[in-house]
N, C-alpha and C positions, 0 to 999 in steps of 0.2 A: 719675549720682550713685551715691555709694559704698551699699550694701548695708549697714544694722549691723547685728549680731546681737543674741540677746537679752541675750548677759552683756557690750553694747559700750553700752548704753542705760541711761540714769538720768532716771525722772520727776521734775518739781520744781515745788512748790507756791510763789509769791513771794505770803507776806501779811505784812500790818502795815497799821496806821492811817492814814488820810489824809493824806496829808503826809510820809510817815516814807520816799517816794523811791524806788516799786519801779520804775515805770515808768523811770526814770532809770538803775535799776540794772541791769534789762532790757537796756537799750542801750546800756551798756556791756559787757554780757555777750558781745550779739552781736557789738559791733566787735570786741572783743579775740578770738573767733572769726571772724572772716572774710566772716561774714554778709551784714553790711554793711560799705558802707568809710568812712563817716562815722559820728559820734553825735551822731542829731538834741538836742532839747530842746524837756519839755514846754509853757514859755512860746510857743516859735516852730511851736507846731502839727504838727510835723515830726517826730514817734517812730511806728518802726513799731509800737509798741504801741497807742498811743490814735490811730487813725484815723479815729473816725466823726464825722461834722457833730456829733453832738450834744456829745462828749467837747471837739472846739474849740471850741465857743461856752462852756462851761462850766468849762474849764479843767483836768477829772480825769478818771480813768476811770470809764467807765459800766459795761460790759461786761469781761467779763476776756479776753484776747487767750494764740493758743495760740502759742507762739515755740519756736525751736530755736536749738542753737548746737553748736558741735566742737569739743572741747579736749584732746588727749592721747589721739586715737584713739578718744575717748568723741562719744557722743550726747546732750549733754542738755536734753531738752524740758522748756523752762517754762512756767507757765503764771499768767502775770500778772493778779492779779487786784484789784475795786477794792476800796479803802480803807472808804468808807460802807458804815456797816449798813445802809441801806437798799439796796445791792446787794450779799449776802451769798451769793447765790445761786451768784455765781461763784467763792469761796471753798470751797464746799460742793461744787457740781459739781468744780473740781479736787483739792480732798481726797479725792474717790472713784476719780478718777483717777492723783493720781500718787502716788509713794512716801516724798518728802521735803518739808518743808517750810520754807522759809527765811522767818523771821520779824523784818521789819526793827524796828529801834527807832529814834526822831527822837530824836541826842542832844540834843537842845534840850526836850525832855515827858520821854522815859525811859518807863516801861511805862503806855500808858494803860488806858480802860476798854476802847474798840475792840480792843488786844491781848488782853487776857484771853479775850474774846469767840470771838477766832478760836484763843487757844490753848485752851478746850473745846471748840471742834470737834477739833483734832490728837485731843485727850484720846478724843472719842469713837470714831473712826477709827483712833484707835492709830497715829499716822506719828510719825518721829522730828521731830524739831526743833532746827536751827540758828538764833540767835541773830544778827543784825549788826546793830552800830550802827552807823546811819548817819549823814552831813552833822555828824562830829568836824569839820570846817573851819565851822563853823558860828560866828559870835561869840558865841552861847549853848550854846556846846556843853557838857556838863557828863558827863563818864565815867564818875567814879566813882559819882556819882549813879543812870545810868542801870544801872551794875552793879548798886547796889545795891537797885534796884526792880526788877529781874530776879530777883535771889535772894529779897528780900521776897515777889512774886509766885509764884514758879515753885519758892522751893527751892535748895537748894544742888546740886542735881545739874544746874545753870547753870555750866559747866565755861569759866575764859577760858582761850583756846587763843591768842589777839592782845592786846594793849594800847598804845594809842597815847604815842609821844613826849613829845608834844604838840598840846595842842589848840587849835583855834579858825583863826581867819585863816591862821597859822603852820605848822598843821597838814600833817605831808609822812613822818612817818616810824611805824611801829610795830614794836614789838617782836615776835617769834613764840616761840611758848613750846612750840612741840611741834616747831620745826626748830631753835627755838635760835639763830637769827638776827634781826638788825634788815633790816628794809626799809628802803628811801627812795627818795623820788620827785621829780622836777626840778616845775618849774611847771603840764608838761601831763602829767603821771600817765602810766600805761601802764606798760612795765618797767621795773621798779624797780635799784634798786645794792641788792645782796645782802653785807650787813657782818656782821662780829662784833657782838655784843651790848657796848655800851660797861660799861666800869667799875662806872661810876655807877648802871648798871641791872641788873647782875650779880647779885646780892644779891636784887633783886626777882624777875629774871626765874626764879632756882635754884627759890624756894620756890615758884613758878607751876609750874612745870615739874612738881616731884615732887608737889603737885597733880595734877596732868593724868597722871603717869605710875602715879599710885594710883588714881585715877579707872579708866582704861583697861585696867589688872591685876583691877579687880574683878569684872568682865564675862567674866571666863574663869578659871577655874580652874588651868591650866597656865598660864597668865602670870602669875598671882597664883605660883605657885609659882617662878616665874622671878622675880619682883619681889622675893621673901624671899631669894632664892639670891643672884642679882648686884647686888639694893637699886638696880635701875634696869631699865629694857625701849629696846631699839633703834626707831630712828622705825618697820620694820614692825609688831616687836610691837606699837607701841602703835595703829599705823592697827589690825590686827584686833582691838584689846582695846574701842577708840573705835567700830566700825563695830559689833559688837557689842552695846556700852552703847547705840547709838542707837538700833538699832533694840528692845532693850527698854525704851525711856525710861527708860533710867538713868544717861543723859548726853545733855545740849544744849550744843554746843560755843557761843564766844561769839568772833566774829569781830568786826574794826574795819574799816570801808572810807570813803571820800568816792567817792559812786559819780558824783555830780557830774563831779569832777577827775579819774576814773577811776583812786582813789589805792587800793590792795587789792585790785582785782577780780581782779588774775591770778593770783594767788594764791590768793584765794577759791576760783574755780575751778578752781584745782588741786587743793584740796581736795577741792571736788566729785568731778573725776573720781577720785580717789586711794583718798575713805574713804567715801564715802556709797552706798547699798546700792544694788546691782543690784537690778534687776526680780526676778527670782528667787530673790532672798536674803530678798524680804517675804513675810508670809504670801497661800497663794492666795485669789484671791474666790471664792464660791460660786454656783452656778445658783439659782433657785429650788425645784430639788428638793434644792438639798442637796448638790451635786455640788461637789469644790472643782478646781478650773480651775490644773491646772500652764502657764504660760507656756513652751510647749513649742513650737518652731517648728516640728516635723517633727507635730505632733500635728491632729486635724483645726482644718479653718481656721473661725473665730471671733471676730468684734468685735462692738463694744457702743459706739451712739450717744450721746455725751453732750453732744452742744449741735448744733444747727442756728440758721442768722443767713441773711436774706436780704440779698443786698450788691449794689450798683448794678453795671451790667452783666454782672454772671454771673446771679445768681438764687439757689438757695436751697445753701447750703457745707453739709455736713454730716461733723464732725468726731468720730474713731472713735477708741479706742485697740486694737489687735488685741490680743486676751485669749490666741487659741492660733494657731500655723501662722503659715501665710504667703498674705498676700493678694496677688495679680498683678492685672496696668491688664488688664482684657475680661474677670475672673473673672465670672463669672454665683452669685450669693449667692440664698438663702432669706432674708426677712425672717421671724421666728419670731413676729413682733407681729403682723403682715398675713398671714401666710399666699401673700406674694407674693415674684417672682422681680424682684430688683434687677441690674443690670450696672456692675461696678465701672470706669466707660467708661474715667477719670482717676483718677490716685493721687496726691496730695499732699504734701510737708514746707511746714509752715506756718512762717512769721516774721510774725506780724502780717498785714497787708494783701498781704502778701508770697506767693506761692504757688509752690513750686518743682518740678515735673515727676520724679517718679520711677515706677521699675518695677514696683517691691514693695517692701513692708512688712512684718516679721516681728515673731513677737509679744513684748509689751512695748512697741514702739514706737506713734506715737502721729501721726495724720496726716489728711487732709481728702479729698474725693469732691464732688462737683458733679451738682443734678438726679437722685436718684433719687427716684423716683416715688412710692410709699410711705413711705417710712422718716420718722422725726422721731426726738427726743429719747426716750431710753430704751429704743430698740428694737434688739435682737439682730440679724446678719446674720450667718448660717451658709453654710459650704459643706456638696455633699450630703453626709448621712448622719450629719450632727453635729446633736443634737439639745436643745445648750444653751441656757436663755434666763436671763439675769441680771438680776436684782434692781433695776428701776428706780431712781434716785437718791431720797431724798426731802427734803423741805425744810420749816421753819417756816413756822407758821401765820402769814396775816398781819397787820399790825398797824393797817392804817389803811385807809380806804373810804370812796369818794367816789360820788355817781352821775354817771350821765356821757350825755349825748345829743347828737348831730348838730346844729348850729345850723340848719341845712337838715332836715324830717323825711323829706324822700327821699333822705336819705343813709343811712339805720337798714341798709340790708343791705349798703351797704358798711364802712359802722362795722364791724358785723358781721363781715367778712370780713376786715380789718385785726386788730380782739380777738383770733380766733381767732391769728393767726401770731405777733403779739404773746406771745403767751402761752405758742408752740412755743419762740420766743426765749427768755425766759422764766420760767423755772416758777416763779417765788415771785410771777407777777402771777394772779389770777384775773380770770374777765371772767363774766357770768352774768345772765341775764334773770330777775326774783325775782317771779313768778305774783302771791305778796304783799303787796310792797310797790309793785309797778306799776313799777318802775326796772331799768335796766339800773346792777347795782351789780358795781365797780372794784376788786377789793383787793389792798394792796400790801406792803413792809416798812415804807414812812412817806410821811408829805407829797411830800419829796421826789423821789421814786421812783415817783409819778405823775404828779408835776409833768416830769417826764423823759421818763416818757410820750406825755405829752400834747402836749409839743414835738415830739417823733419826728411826731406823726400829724400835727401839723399842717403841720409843716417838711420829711418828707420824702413823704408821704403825701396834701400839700395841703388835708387836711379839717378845715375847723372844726367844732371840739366846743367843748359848757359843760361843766365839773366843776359838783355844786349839791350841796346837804346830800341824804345819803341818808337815807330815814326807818329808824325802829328796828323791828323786826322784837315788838310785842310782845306778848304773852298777853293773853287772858283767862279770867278763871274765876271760882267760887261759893263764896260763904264759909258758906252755910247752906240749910235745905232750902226748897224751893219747892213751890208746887203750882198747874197753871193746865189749863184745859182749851179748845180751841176749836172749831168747827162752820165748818168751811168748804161756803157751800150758794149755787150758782149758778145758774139760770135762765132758759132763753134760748131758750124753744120746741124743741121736741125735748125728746132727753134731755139732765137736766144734771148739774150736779155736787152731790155731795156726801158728805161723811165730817167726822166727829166725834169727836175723840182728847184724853181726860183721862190727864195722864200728872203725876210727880213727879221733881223732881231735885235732888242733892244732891251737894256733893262727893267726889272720889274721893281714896281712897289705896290704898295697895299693904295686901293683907290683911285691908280691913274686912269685914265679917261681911255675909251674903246681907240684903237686904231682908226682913221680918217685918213690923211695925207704922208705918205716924205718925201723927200728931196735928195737924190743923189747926184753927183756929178752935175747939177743942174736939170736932169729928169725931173719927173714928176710921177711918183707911184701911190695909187688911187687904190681904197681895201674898199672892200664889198664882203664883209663878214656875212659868211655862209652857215656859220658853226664853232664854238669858243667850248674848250677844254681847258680847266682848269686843274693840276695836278699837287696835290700837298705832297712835297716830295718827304723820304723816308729820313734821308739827311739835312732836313730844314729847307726851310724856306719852298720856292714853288716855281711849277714852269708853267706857264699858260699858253696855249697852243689854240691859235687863229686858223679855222680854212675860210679862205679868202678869194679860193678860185671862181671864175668866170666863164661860162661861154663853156665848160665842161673839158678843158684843156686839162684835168687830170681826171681822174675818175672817182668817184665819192668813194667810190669800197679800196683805195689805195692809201685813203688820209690816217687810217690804223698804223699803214705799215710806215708812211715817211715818218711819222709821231714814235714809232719805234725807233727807228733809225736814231731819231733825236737823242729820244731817251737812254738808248746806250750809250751816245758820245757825253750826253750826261753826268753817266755814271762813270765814264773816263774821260777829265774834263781834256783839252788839246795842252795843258802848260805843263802840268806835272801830275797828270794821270788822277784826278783828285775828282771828289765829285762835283760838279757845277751846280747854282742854284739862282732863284730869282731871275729868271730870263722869261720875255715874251716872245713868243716868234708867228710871224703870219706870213703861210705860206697863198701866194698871189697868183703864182703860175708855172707852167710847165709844159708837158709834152708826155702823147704816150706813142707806141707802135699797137695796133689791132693786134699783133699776133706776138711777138713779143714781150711786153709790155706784163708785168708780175709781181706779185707780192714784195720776192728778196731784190729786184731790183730799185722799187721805191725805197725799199729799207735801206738800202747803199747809197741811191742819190741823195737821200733825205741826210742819210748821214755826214755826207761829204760835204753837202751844201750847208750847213750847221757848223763843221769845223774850219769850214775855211770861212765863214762869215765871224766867229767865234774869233779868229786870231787878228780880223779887222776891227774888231768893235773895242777896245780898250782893255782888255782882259785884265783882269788884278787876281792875285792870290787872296784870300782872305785865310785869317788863322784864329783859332777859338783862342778869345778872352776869357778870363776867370778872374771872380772877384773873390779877393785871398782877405781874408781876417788874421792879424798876427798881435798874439799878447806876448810882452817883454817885460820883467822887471826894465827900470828907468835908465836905469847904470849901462844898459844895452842899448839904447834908443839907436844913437847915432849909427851906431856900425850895423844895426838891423836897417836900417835907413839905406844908408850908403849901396847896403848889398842888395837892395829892391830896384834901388837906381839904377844899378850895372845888370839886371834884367830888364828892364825898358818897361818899368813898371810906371803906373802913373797913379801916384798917392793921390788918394778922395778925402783924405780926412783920417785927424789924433786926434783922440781923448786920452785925460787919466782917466782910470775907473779902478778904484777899489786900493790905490798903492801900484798899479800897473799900467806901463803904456798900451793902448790899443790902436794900431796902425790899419785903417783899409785903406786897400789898394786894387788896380786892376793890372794883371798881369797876363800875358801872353803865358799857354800851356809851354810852346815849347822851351822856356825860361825857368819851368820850375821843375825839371828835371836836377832829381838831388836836392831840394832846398830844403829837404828834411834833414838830412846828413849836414847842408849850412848851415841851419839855425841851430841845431844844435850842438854844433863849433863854436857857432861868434858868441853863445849865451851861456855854454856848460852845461848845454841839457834842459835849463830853464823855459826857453821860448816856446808856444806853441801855437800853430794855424789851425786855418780850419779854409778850404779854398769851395768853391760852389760856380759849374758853366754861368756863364753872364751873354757873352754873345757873341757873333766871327764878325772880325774889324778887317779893313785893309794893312797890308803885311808895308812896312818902309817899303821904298823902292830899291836902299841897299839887301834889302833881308830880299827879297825877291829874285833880285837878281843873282843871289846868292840860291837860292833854290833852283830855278831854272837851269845856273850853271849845274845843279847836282844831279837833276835829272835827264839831262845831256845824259851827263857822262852815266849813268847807269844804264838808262838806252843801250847806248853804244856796248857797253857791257854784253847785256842781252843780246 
């Protein structure tokens, strides 16, 4: 296989919304490159893009699939990725990876919310972005439409460089406005008849044109002075005035294709190879010291993992982009995550399922390896003496959580061993055993997306699991001050137990004033702090623990173990076995026996005297807040509205933005169980969240009392 070099390689991102035909566009990419010599279709199971059982039984992509293709002496790797926000992860991971982004539009919707979505990530990674409508042969096809919720959304720096003939069924011809030429296509697409621009469209295309040729002049200074001089730019000035603008997002060119029909694609991709920027024309990435990484092929040699998949009869693929140098098939690499020595045994060019044998890989380019040992996602392979490690990927938080257990309970360690690789797959899934709540809790980007899951393990994996509600994670604490004391005294021939601990507790906050006086029943209890322990607890917030004693009525070497005692009723608080936080307590006084008197008995009395002051002091549940972001087309408002309300959500504030509602709100966790599966009822798939912990509030007094009754009765259970 031919050798690229770094300035013969173009990275390329394929996103758009479900439906909007990347996968399709993919395969026509690669046939019109040589790749393959058919193009399959995703009804007939048969694209090298969506290969996995689970992608055919469900009809879309699950995973995003890493492809190549050759066009013009070029290399360009794409990298297909799916539509659902519930798998966004592969949209993310190849925005860190390549350098362009081709963002399809369904001319039949035009820009949805799912676009928006994927066009703030470009936004935040800074990649240029192409534009194509696609499925014009569509009977709902609607152009100008989808132009104009392009520019709505995006701005006028949505630049059309194509506009179609004609749309719908009929659909076969477009106009090009940066070659000046009409296309057209016979019934099966492919290469086109290259025509003059007719009459008729003359007039239209002129004013597109000087459009596009003012657009392209503005990105460079010396073509801008060529555009005033000759009041036009030749098609190269405007490819470097265009390549330019792209790369400072101050031009998205806007392409027409039927990737179906394969009606634009060669073209398309002539573009690609023509105007869209080399690897070396982006800006470099950085190590984590700060180091920025020229894509130097003679420079030392350097890649950086960004997905691992285990696949039926190889085992585990592990897919690389080479950031510097050049990698060879029996290179021996440092992994810089492990500390261990990998062998580059195999070197890959990937098409989907597809895996093609080569020598070397130089950097920019982008390729696969088979069975190394250590290595997973995110991790650096160095040759000697290069001492890079780059910036793991990172990913949103998730949004939905199920618990999850083996239907068998002697399967838990292989569940177990499944989660984890799951997870190397990946990274927007969490898997995690909660001390806590007693569950193995699942979390994901939605319903969906565990539901996808959990097909995989059972379908390819053979293991039956249940999904069941997971419990909420939730506080306890004291609304006022308490005071209790207790004697723990045992007896059992020999020596036995005993110790005696009067202690007071009251809420905490950040700042309040040292202990001095209280007042109980009309008493009068006086601190003499001996000693102030202050504890950040693991589950928030804090305990701070006073010794307070006098007159040596406990013993200094016991104040460990009654602080003990605390700290496990703590971590099981007295209401609903939850953990407790923000509490102060100052123990004043007590009692010991000379001979008696021990460790595990301080621990008891300390314990007891803590729960029983604990159920005098005001106790409240608290339950974790989340503050939820939700985009809705308009048409949705009310009834996304409504259903936030009937969660006990309390809206912060709407804007429009872009053509779209955006509602935040604050909601209680255990409300948004399933709101993934609601929103995308009340809106058809349209809506989408994005939820982030905010902070634990007090629970109503009816939600309370409604927990307490359920914790009863589980007791009892027990």
């Amino acid at each position: 296989m031919k050798v690229y070099l770094t300035d013969q390689i173009k990275n390329i991102s394929l996103l758009g919304s479900s439906g909007s035909g990347k996968t399709t566009l993919a395969e026509a990419m690669l046939f019109e490159g040589g790749v393959i010599n058919r193009r399959g279709d995703v009804k007939s199971n048969n694209t090298v893009s969506d290969y996995n059982r689970v992608e055919h039984e469900y009809g879309f992509s699950v995973f995003s699939s890493v492809l190549y293709t050759e066009w013009l002496g070029k290399k360009l790797n794409i990298i297909d990725c799916p539509g659902s926000d519930d798998f966004i992860n592969g949209a993310i991971t190849s925005l860190n990876i390549t350098d362009t982004a081709i963002m399809l539009i369904n001319a039949t919707q035009g820009v949805e919310v799912g676009t928006q979505n994927l066009f703030r990530y470009t936004e935040q990674y800074h990649k240029p972005v192409i534009f194509l409508i696609n499925q014009l042969d569509h009977e709902k096809a609607n152009y100008e439409t989808s132009v104009e919720s392009i520019h709505e959304s995006f701005g006028n720096k949505a630049i059309i460089v194509q506009y179609p003939v004609n749309i719908g069924p009929e659909f076969n011809a477009v106009v090009d406005v940066l070659k000046m030429k009409m296309y057209k296509w016979g019934p099966q697409g492919g290469a086109p008849e290259v025509l003059e621009i007719p009459a008729s469209e003359k007039d239209k295309a002129d004013e597109l044109h000087n459009a596009l040729v003012e657009a392209a002049a503005e990105n460079d200074e010396s073509l801008m002075e060529l555009f005033f001089e000759k009041g036009s730019l030749d098609e190269d000035e405007m490819r470097k005035g265009m390549r330019k603008g792209m790369i400072a997002r101050n031009l998205f060119p806007i392409f027409c294709v039927s990737a179906e029909k394969d009606m634009g694609v060669r073209r398309f991709m002539e573009f690609l190879g023509n105007i869209v920027p080399f690897v070396s024309e982006m800006p470099k990435p950085s190590t984590k010291d700060g180091v920025e990484v020229e894509p130097n092929p003679d420079g030392p040699v350097s890649l950086f993992v960004f997905k691992t998949s285990v696949e039926p009869h190889i085992g585990e693929v592990s897919y690389f982009k080479v950031m510097s140098g050049r990698v060879k098939e029996g290179d021996d690499l440092i992994n810089m995550n492990k500390d261990a020595k990998e062998r580059m045994a195999q070197l890959f060019w990937v098409a989907g399922n597809n895996r093609i044998k080569v020598s070397e890989l130089v950097a920019g380019d982008i390729g696969a390896t088979v069975k190394l040992k250590e290595t997973k996602t995110n991790h650096t392979l160095n040759g000697k003496g290069c001492d890079y490690v780059f910036n793991p990927i990172t990913y949103p938080n998730p949004k939905y959580r199920v618990a999850i257990k083996p239907v068998n309970e002697s399967d838990d360690e292989k569940l177990s061993e499944i989660l984890n690789r799951i997870q190397e797959e990946d990274q927007t899934i969490r898997a995690e055993y909660s001390k806590e709540l007693k569950q193995i809790i699942v979390s994901g980007q939605g319903e969906f997306h565990l539901n996808i899951m959990k097909w995989r393990i059972e379908n390819n994996d053979k293991l039956p699991i249940t999904f069941y509600e997971p419990r909420i994670p939730y506080r306890e604490t004291i609304t006022k001050q308490a005071r209790a004391d207790y004697r723990h005294k045992k007896q059992s021939g020999g020596a036995g137990q005993f110790g005696e601990v009067h202690l007071i507790i009251e809420p905490y906050f950040e700042g309040m004033p040292e202990p001095t006086t209280y007042k109980f029943n009309g008493q009068e209890f006086k601190m003499n702090v001996k000693g102030v322990e202050e504890i950040k607890l693991p589950w928030g917030g804090k305990l701070v623990f006073y010794n307070c004693i006098v007159g040596g009525s406990i013993d200094a070497r016991f104040m460990p173990a009654i602080l003990k005692g605390i700290m496990e009723k703590m971590e099981e608080g007295p209401l609903t076995g939850s953990y407790a936080r923000d509490i102060r307590v100052c123990v004043y006084d007590g009692k010991m026996h000379p001979v008696d008197s021990n460790e595990i008995s301080f621990k008891l009395a300390g314990r007891n005297a803590f729960s029983t002051a604990f159920r005098e002091a005001g106790p409240k549940i608290l339950e974790p807040i989340y503050d939820v972001e939700v985009r809705v087309p308009s048409a949705w408002m009310g009834d996304v509205m409504s259903d936030l309300q009937g969660r006990r959500a309390i809206i912060e504030g709407m804007q429009s933005e872009k053509g779209f509602e955006v509602i935040r709100a604050k909601v209680p966790l255990k409300e948004m169980n399933r709101y993934s599966t609601s929103l995308s009822s009340i809106t058809g798939g349209r809506g989408f969240y994005s939820m982030k912990f905010a902070s634990y509030e007090r629970v109503p007094p009816e939600v309370q009392e409604q927990l307490l009754t359920e914790y009863k009765a589980v007791e009892k259970e027990d």
